[in-house]
C-alpha positions as CSV (number, residue, x, y, z in Angstrom):
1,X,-9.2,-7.6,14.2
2,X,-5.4,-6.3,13.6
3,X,-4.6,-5.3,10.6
4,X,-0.8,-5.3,9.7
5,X,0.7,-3.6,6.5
6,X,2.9,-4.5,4.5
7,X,6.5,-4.1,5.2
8,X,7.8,-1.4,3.1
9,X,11.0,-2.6,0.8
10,X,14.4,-3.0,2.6
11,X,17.1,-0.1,3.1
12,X,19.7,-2.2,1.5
13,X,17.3,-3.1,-1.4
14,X,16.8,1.2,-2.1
15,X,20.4,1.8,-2.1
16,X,21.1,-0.9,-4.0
17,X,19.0,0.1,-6.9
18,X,20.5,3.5,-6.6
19,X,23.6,2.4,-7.2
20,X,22.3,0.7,-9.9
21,X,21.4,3.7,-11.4
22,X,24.2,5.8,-10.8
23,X,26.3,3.4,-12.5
24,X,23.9,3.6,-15.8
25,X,24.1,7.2,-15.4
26,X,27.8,7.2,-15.3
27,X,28.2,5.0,-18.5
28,X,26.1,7.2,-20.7
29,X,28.2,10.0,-19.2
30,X,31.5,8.4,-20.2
31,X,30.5,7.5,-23.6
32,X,29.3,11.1,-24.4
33,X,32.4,12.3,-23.2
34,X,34.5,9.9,-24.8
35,X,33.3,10.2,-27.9
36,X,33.1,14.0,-27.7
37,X,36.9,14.5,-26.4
38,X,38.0,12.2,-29.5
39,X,35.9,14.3,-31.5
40,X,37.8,16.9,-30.9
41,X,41.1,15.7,-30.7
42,X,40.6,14.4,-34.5
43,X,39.6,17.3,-35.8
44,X,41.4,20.7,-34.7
45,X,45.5,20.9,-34.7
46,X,45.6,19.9,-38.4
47,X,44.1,21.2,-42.0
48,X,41.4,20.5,-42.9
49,X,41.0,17.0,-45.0
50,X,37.8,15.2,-46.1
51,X,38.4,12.9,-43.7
52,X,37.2,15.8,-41.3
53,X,33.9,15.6,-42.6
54,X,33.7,11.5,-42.1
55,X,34.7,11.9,-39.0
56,X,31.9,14.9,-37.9
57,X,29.4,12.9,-39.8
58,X,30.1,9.4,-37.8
59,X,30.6,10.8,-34.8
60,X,27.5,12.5,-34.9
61,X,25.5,8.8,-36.1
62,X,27.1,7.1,-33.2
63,X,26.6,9.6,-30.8
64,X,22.7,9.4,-32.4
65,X,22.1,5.8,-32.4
66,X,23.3,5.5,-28.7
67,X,21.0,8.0,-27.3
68,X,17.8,5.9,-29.9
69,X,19.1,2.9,-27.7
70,X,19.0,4.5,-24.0
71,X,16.0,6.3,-24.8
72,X,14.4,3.0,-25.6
73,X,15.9,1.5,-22.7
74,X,14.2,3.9,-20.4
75,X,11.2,3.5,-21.9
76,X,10.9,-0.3,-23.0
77,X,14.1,-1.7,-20.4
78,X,17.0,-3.6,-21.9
79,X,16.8,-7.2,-21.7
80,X,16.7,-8.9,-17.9
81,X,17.6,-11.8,-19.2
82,X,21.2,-12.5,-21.0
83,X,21.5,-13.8,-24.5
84,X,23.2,-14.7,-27.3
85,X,20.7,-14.8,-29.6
86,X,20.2,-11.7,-32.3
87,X,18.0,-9.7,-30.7
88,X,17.1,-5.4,-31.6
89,X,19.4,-4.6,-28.2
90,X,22.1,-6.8,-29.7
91,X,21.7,-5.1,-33.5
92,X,22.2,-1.8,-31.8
93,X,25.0,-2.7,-30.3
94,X,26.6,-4.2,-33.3
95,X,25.8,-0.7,-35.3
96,X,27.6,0.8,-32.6
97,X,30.9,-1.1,-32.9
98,X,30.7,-0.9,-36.6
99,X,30.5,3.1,-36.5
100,X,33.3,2.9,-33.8
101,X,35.3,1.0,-36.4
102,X,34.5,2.9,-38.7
103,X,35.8,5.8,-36.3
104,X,39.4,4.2,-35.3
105,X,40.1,3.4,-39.3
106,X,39.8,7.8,-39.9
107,X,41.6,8.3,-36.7
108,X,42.8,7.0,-33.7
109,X,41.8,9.3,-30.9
110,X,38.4,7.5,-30.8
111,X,40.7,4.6,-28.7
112,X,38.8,5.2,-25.3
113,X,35.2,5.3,-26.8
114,X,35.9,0.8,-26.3
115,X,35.6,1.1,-22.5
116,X,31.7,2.0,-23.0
117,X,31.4,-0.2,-25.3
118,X,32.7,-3.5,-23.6
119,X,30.5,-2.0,-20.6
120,X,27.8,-2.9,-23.4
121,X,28.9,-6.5,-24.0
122,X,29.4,-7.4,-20.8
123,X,26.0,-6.0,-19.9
124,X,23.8,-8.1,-22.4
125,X,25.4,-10.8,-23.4
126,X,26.4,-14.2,-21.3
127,X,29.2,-13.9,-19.0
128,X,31.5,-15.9,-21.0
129,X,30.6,-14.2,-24.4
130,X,30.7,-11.0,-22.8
131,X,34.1,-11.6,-21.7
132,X,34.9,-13.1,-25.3
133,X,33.8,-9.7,-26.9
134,X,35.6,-7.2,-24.3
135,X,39.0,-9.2,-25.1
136,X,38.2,-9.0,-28.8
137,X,37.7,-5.2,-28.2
138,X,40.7,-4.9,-26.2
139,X,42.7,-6.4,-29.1
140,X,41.5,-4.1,-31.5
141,X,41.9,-1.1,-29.0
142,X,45.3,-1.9,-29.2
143,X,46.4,-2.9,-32.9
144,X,44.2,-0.4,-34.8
145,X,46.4,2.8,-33.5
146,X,49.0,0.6,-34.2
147,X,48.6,-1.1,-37.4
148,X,45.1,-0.1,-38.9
149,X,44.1,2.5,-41.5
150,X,45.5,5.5,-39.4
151,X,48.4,3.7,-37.4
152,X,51.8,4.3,-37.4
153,X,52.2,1.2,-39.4
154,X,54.6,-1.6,-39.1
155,X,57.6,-0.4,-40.6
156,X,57.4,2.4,-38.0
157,X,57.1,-0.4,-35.1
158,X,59.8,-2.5,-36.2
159,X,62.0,1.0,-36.2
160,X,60.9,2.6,-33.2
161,X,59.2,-0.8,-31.1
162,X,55.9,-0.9,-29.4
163,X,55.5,1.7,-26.4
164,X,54.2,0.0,-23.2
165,X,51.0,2.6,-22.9
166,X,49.8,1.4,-26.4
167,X,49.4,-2.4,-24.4
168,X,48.9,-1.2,-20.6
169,X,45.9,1.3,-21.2
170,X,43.6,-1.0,-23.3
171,X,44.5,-3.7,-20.8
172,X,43.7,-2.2,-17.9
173,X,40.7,-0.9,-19.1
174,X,39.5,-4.2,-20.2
175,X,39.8,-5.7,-17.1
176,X,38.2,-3.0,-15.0
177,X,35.2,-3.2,-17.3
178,X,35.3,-7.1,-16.5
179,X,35.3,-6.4,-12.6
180,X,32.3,-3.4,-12.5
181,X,30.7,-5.5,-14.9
182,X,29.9,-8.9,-12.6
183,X,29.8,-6.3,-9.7
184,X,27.0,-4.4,-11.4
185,X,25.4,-8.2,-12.5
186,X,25.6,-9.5,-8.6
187,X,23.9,-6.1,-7.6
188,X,21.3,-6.3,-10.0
189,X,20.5,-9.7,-9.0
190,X,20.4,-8.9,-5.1
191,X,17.8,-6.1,-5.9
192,X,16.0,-8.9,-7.9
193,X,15.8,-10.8,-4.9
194,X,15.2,-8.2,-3.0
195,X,12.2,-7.2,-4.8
196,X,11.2,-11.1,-4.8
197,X,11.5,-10.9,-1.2
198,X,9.3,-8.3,-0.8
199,X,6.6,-9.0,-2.8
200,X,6.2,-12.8,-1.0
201,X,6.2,-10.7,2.2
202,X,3.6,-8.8,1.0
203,X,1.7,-12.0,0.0
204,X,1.9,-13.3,3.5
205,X,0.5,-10.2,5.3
206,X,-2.1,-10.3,2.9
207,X,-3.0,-13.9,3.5
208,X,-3.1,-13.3,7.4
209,X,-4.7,-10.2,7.0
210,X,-8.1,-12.3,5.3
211,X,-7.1,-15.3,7.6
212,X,-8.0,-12.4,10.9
213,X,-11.0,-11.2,9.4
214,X,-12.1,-14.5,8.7
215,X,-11.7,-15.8,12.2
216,X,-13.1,-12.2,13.5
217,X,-16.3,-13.0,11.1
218,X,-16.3,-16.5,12.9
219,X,-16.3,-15.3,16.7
220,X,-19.2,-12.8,16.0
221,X,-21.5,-15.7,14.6
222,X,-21.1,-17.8,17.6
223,X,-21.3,-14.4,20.1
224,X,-24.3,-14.0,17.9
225,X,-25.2,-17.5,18.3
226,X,-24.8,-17.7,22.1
227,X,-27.0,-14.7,22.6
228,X,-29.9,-15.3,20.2
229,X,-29.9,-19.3,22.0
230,X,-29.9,-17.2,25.5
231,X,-32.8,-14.7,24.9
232,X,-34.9,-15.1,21.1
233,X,-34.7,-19.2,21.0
234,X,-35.8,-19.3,24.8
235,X,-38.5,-17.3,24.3
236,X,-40.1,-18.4,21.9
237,X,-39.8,-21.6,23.2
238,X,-41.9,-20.4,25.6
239,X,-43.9,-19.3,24.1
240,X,-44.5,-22.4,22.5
241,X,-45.1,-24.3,25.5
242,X,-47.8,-21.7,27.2
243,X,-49.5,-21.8,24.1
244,X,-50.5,-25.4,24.6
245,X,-51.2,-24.8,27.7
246,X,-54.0,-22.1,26.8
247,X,-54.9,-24.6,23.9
248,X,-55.6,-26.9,26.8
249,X,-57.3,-24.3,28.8
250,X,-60.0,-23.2,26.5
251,X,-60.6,-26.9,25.3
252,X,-61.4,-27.9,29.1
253,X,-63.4,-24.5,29.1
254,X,-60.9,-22.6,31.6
255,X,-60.8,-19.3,30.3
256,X,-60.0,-17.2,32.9
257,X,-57.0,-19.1,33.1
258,X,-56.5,-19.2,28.8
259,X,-56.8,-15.4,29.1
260,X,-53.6,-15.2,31.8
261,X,-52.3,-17.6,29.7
262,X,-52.2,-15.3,26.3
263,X,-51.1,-12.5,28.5
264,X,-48.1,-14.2,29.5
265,X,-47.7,-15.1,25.4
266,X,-47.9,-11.1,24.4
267,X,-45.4,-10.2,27.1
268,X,-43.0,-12.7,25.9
269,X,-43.8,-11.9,22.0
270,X,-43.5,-8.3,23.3
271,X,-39.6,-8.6,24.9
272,X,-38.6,-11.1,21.9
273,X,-39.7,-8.7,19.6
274,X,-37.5,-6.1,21.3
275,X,-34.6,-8.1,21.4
276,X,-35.0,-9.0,17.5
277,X,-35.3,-5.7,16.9
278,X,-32.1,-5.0,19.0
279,X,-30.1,-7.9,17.0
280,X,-31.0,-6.0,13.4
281,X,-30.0,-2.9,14.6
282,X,-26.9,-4.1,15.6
283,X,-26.3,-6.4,12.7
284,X,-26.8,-3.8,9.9
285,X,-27.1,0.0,10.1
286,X,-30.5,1.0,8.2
287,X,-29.5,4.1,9.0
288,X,-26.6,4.7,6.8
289,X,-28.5,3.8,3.1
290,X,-28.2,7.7,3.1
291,X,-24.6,8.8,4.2
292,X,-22.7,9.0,7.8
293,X,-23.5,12.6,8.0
294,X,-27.0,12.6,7.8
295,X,-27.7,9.5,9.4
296,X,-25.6,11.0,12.6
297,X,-27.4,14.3,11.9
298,X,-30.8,12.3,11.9
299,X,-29.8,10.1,15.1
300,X,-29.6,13.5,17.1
301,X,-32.4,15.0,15.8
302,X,-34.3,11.6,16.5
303,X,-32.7,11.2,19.9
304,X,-33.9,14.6,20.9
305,X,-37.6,13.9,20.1
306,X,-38.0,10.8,21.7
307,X,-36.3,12.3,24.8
308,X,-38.6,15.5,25.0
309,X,-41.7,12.7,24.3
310,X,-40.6,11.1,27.2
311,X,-40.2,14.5,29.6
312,X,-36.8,14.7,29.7
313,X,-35.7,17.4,27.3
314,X,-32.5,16.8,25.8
315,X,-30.9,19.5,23.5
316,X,-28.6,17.5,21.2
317,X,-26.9,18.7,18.2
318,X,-24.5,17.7,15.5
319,X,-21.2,19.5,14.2
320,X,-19.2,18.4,11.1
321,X,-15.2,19.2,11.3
322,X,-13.7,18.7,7.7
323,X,-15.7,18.2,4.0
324,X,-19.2,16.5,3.9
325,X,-18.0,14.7,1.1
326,X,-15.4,13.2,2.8
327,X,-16.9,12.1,5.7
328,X,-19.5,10.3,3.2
329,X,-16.8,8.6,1.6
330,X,-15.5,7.1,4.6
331,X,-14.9,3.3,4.4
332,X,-18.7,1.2,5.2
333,X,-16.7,-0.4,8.0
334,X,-15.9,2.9,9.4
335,X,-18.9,4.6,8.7
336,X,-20.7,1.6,10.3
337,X,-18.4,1.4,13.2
338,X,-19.5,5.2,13.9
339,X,-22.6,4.7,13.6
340,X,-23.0,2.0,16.4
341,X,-20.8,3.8,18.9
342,X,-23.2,7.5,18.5
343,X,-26.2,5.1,19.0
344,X,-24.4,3.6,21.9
345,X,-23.1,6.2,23.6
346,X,-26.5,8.7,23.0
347,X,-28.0,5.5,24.2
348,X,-26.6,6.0,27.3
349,X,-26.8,9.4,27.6
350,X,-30.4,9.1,27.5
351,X,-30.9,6.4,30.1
352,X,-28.3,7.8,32.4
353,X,-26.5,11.2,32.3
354,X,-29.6,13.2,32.7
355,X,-28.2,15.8,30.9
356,X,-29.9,18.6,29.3
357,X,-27.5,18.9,26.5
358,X,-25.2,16.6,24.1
359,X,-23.3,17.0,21.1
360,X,-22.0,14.6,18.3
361,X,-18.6,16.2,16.5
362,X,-17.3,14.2,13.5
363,X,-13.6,15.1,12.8
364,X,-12.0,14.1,9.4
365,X,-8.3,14.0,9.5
366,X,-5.4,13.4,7.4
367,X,-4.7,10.4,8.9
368,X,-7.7,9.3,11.4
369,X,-11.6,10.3,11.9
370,X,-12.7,10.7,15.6
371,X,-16.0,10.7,16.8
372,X,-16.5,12.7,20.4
373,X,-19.8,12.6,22.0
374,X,-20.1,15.3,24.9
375,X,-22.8,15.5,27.6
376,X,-23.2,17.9,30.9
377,X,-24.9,15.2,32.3
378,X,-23.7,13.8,35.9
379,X,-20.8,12.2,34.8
380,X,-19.3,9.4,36.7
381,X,-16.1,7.8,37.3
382,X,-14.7,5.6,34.7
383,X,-13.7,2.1,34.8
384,X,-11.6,0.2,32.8
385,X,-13.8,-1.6,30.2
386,X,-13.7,-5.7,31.0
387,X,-14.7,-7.6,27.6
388,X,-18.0,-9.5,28.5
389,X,-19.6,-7.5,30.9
390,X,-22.9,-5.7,30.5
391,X,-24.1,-2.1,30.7
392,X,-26.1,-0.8,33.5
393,X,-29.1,-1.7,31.7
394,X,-28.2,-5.6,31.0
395,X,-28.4,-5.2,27.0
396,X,-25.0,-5.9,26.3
397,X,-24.0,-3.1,24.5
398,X,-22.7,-1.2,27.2
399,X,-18.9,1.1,26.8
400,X,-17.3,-2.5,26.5
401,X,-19.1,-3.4,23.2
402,X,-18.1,-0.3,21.5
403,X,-14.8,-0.3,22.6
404,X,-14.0,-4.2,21.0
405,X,-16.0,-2.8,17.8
406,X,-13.9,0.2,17.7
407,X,-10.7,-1.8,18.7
408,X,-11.6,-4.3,15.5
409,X,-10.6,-1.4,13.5
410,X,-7.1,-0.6,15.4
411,X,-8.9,2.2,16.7
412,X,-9.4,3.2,20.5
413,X,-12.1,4.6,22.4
414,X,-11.4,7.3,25.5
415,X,-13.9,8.5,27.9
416,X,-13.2,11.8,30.1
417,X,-15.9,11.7,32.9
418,X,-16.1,13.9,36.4
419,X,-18.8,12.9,38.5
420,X,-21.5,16.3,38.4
421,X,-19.3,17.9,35.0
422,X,-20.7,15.6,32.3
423,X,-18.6,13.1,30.0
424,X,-17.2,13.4,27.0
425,X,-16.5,9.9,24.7
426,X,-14.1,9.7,21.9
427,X,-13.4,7.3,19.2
428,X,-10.7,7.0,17.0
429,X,-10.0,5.2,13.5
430,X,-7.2,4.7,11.8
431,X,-8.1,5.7,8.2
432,X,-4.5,4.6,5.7
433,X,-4.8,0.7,6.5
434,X,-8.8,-0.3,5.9
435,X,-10.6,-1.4,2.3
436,X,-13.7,-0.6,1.0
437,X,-14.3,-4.4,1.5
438,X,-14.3,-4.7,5.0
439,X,-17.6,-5.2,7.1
440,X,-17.9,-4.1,10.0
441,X,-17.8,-6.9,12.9
């Protein structure tokens, strides 16, 4: 069955979130050098006064309880959600624009610490309070150097008049902090849908992802089905059937023909037995209660024996490319997938190459494990594998069967064969898409 991952998050979505952040970063930079530059503009180019010290000692609060509130925001998040209610994020924010008060009333080169601070507003509360606050802000921006604790005063306006920079600057700056403001809102809430996107994407491809291995469980029960009907159900039906009939033979004293009878009965038993026996290995891998390595390491060991019992010596080894610990890790639908394709292929090695000598070499790679099973047996000419055709030997578990197993795993399977210079058969999985839940099909 075909696996498909999940679609990694959008282009647009990334930058947007960087934006996102680079705008944060910018306001913490602007209040910090706000606040610093008014700092200093209040406290050198006159004598000292012990307003200087009220002035070191707030700035140095406000420039304190700002940095409490971003750190927390980095670690805990600011509200997603705007509010009116009194909330801590709202309390902080209030502290700040007392101490910035409290700043403006000792001196007014603290003027352009507002612009932060309506960024603040804007940023948690509701769009129409936000707005409320930033023009409230701007107002004050622009009476307190006027008229406030450390203005000029009003006798000195109604004197000299009201210079346009005193209304243009706070004005301005209002407005931009309105603009970025519901710009920074509609790109917060596209990256919020964004992300929303995303994650019901990756719902979906999840859902089809157990909808194709549930339909690839259902086809192997009824291949399953088919072929246990075809060979195991026939059979012992019968076997059934001559039973009777040598039931009915000895009762009518017939026992030459009750002993040809049972024979027939044991060479049925014998080829259904054979076939069951063919189903369980192919069904579940006994074989691999150990690990992969040492039940491939056994499977050539094992394959070698049987072939030197039967007179055809056979020298087959197994090499390990990468950790043992690895390999033994392996997913149980890999490992099982492995498995059935070094049975198959020494399988046919044995009952065809007449080769004298055969290897199994397990890879590990970063991304993949490959299986190659190598022969200098006669070779032969390959053919392209046709799904539902049998192997030389009519078992049906022939190149084409370990190919659709292999292929269940979005894996392929390559065989190099010259007729009289032996063959040499590759598999390849895919290791960064499977779970530890799949089963092999």
């Amino acid at each position: 069955m075909t696996i498909v991952p999940p679609a990694p998050p959008a282009t647009s979505s990334q930058q947007t979130l960087l934006v996102l952040k680079i705008l944060r970063v910018s306001l913490h930079v602007m209040f910090a050098f706000l606040l610093c530059f008014g700092a200093i503009l209040a406290l050198i180019g006159s004598v000292y006064q012990v307003r200087h010290a009220a002035l070191g000692v707030l700035s140095l609060v406000l420039g304190g309880v700002y940095l409490a509130g971003t750190v927390y925001e980095n670690r805990q998040g600011l509200p997603t959600t705007l509010t009116t209610r009194f909330t801590p994020a709202l309390l902080w924010l209030l502290i700040i624009t007392l101490l910035w008060l409290g700043l403006m009333a000792l001196d007014s080169s603290f003027t352009w610490v507002v612009f932060p601070i309506m960024f603040l507003y804007l940023h948690l509360l509701t769009p129409l309070a936000g707005v409320a606050a930033t023009l409230v802000l701007c107002a004050l921006a622009i009476a307190l150097p006027l008229v406030g604790p450390a203005g000029f005063g009003l006798d000195y306006l109604l004197a000299e008049g009201l210079a346009p920079g005193y209304l243009i600057g706070p004005t301005l700056g209002a407005l931009l902090a309105i603009v970025i403001s519901f710009t920074y809102r509609a790109l917060r809430a596209d990256a919020a849908r964004q992300y929303q996107l995303a994650q019901q994407l990756r719902a979906v491809h999840a859902e089809l992802v157990q909808q194709q291995y549930s339909a690839g469980k259902l086809e192997e029960r009824e291949r399953l089905a088919r072929e246990i009907h075809d060979t195991l159900a026939q059979g012992l039906s019968s076997i059934v059937l001559v039973s009777r009939a040598a039931a009915s033979s000895l009762q009518e004293g017939k026992a030459d023909a009750a002993a040809a009878q049972v024979r027939v009965i044991q060479d049925s038993a014998a080829a259904n037995l054979a076939e069951a026996r063919r189903f369980i290995r192919d069904l579940s891998s006994p074989a691999l209660d150990d690990s992969l390595v040492s039940a491939l390491r056994a499977l050539a060991a094992s394959t070698e024996t049987a072939q030197k019992a039967a007179g055809k010596p056979l020298t087959c080894a197994f090499i390990l490319e990468g950790k043992e610990e690895t390999a033994n890790a392996l997913p149980e639908a890999v490992s099982a997938t492995l498995m059935r394709v070094a049975q198959g292929a020494l399988a046919n090695v044995a009952a065809h190459a007449e080769a004298s000598r055969a290897a199994l070499t397990l890879s590990i790679w970063p991304g993949e494990v490959t299986l190659d099973i190598f022969d200098n047996g006669r070779g032969f000419t390959p053919t392209p594998l046709v799904a539902g055709t049998l192997s030389e030997t009519g078992t049906g578990y022939g190149l084409t069967s370990l190919g659709e197993r292999v292929a269940r795993l979005d894996g392929s399977l390559d065989i190099e064969s010259t007729p009289g210079e032996g063959t040499v058969l590759t598999a390849r999985i895919p290791l960064n898409q499977h779970r530890p839940e799949q089963e092999a099909q």
